[in-house]
GUTI-766402 format. One record per residue (C-alpha): residue number from 1; residue in one letter; x, z, y. Coordinates in nm, 3 decimals. Layout:
BEGIN
(NUM; 'A'; (X; Z; Y))
...
! end
This chain:
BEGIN
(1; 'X'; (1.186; 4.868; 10.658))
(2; 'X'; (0.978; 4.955; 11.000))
(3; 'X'; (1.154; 4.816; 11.306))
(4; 'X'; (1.032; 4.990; 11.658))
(5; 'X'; (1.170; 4.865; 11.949))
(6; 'X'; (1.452; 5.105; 11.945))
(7; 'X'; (1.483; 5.247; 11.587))
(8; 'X'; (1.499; 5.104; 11.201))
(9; 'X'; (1.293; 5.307; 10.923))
(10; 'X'; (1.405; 5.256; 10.639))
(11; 'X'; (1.512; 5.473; 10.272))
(12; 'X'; (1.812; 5.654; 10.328))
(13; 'X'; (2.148; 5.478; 10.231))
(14; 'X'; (2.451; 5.674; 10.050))
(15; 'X'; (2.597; 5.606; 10.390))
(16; 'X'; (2.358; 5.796; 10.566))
(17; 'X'; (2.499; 6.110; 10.380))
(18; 'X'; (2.723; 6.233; 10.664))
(19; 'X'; (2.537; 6.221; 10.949))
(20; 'X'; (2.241; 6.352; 10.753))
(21; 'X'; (2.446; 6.695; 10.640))
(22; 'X'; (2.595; 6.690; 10.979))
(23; 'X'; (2.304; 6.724; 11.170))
(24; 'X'; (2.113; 6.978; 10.932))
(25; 'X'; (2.440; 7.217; 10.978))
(26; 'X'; (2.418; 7.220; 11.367))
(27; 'X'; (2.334; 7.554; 11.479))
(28; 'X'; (2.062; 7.435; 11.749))
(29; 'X'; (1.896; 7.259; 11.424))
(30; 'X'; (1.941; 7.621; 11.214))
(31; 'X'; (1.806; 7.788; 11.452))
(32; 'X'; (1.462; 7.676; 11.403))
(33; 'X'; (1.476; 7.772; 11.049))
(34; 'X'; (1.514; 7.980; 10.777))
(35; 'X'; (1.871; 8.121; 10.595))
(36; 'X'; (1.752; 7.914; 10.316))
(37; 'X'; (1.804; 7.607; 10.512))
(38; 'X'; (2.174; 7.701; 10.662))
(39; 'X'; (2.258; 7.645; 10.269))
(40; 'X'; (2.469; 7.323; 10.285))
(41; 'X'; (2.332; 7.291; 9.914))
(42; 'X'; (1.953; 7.238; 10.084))
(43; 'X'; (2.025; 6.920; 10.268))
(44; 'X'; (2.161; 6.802; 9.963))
(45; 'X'; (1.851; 6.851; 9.755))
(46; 'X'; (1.631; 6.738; 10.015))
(47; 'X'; (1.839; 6.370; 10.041))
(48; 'X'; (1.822; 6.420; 9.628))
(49; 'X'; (1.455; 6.436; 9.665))
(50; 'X'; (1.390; 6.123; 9.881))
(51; 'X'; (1.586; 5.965; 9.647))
(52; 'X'; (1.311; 6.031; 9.359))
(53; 'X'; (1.027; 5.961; 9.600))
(54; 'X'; (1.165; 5.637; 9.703))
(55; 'X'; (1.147; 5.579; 9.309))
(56; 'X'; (0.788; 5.677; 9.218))
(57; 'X'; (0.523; 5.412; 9.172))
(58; 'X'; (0.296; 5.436; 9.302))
(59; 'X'; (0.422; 5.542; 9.590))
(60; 'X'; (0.293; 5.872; 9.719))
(61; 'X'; (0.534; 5.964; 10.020))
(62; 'X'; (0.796; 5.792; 10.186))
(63; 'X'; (1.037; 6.026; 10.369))
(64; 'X'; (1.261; 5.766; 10.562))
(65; 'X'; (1.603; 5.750; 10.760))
(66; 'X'; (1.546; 5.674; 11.193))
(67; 'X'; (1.855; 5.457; 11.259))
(68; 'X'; (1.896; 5.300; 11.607))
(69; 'X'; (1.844; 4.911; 11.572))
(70; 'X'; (2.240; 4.840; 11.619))
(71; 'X'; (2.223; 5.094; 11.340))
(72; 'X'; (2.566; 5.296; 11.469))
(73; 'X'; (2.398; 5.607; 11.427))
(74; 'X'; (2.112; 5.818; 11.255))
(75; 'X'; (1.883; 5.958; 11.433))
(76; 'X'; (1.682; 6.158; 11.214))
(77; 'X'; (1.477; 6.114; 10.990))
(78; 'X'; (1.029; 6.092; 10.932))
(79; 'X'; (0.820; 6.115; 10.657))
(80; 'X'; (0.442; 6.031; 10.544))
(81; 'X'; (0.329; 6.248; 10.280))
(82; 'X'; (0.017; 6.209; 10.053))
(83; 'X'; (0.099; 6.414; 9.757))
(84; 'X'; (-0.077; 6.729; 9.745))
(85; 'X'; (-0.307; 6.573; 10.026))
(86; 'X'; (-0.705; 6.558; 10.040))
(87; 'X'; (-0.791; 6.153; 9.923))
(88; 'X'; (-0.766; 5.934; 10.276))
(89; 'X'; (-0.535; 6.186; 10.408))
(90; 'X'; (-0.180; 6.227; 10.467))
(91; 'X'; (0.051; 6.444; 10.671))
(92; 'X'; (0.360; 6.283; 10.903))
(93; 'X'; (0.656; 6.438; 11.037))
(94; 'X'; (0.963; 6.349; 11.237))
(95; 'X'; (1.245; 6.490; 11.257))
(96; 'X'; (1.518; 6.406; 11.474))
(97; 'X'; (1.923; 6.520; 11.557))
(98; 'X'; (1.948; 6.797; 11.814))
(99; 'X'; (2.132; 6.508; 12.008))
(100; 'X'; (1.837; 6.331; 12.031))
(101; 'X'; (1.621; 6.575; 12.135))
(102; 'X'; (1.436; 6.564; 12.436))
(103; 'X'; (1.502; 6.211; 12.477))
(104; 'X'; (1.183; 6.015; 12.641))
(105; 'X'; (0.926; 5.939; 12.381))
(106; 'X'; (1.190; 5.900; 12.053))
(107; 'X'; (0.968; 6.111; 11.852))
(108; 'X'; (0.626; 5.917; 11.984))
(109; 'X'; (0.788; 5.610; 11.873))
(110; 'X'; (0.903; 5.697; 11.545))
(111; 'X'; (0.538; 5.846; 11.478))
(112; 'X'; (0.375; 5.561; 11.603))
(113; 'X'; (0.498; 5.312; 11.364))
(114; 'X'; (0.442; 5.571; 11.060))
(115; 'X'; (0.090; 5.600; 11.165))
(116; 'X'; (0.080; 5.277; 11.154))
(117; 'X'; (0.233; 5.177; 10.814))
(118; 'X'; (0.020; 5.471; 10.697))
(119; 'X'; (-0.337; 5.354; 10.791))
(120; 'X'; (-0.250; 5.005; 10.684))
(121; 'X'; (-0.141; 5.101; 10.374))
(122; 'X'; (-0.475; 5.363; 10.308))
(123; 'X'; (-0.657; 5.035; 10.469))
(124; 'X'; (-0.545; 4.799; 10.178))
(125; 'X'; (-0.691; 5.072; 9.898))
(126; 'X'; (-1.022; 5.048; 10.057))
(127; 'X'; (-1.314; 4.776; 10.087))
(128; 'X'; (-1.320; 4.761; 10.440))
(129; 'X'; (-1.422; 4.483; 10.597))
(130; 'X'; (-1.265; 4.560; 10.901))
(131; 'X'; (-1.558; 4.597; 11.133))
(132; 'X'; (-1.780; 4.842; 10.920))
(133; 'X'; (-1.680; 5.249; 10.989))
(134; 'X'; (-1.772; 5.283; 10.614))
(135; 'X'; (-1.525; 5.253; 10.390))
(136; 'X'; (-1.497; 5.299; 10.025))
(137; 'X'; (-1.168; 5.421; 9.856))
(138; 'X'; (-1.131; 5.172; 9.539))
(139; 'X'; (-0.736; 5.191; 9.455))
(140; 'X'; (-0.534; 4.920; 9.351))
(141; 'X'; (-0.845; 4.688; 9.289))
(142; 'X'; (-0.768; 4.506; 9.544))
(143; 'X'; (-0.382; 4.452; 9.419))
(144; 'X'; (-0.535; 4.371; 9.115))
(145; 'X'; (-0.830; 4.094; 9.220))
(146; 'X'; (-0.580; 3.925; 9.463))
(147; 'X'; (-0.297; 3.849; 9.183))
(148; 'X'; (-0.632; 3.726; 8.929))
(149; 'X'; (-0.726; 3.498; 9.217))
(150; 'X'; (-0.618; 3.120; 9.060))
(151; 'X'; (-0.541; 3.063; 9.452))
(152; 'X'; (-0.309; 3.352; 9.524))
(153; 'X'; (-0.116; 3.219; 9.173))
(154; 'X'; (-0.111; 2.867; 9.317))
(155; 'X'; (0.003; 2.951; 9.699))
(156; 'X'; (0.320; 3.195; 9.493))
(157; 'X'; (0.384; 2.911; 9.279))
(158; 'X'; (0.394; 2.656; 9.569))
(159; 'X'; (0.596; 2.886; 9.782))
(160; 'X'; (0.852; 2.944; 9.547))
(161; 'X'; (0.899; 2.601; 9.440))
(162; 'X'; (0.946; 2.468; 9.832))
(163; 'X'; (1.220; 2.738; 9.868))
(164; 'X'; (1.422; 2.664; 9.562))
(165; 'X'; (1.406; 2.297; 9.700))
(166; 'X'; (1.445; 2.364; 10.022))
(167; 'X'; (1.723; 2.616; 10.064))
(168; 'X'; (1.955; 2.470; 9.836))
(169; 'X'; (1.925; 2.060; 10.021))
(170; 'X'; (1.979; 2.286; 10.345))
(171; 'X'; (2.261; 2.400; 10.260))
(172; 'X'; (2.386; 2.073; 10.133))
(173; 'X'; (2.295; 1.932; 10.429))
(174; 'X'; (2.502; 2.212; 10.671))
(175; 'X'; (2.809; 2.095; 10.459))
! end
């Protein structure tokens, strides 16, 4: 999940059915597309769809529901997509419910945070230093050497034990 100051993005929930079919059969959204799209069948497919991307691993896009924070209402949706996309690249979209259009700098914000998750994520399958412009695309090496690393193994194992101690005595002591 991607908080913004106004909006959650997250993977779409069953109970963001509704509001998702809703908006797509608006005739200010229709109008900007194709008959294929006034099919209610389409939005279907397309939630059907994000459902089997949210699935794949490795994870190539990420098409994601735009809730407000008190999460009352969808706002659209936004994707990041690097299947079929030249290595290092990806392509972003937002899309949001006619009744949000035109509202100041919704769509800036959503895309904001995607670039964002996007270029750290691309980041973390490189060996950039951080500083250096060059940058060398090596995959999940990095996943790899970090869970190999004796130290990673020993902070994990540390962590967990403190929390199963932890939670459990403060709880006992909130009683």
């Amino acid at each position: 999940m991607i908080a913004t100051r106004r909006f959650l993005l997250r993977d779409f929930a069953p109970a963001d059915r509704a509001a998702f079919l809703v908006y797509h059969a608006d005739p200010r959204y229709l109008a900007l597309y194709g008959p294929e799209e006034a099919d209610p069948g389409h939005a279907s497919g397309l939630l059907e769809c994000f459902a089997l991307w949210a699935g794949e691993r490795p994870r190539r896009n990420w098409q994601l529901a735009v809730v407000r924070r008190d999460g009352k209402a969808l706002v659209g949706c936004c994707g990041l997509r690097r299947a079929g996309c030249e290595e290092g690249s990806a392509e972003i979209g937002v899309e949001l419910a006619p009744a949000y259009w035109g509202r100041h700098g919704v769509a800036l914000e959503i895309a904001r945070a995607l670039i964002g998750l996007g270029y750290a994520f691309w980041l973390s399958l490189t060996d950039s230093d951080g500083l250096s412009p060059r940058t060398h695309f090596v995959g999940f090496a990095n996943y790899v050497e970090i869970f190999q690393d004796p130290l990673t193994i020993s902070s994990l194992a540390k962590t967990g034990v403190f929390t199963l101690v932890t939670v459990p005595l403060s709880i006992f002591a909130g009683l």
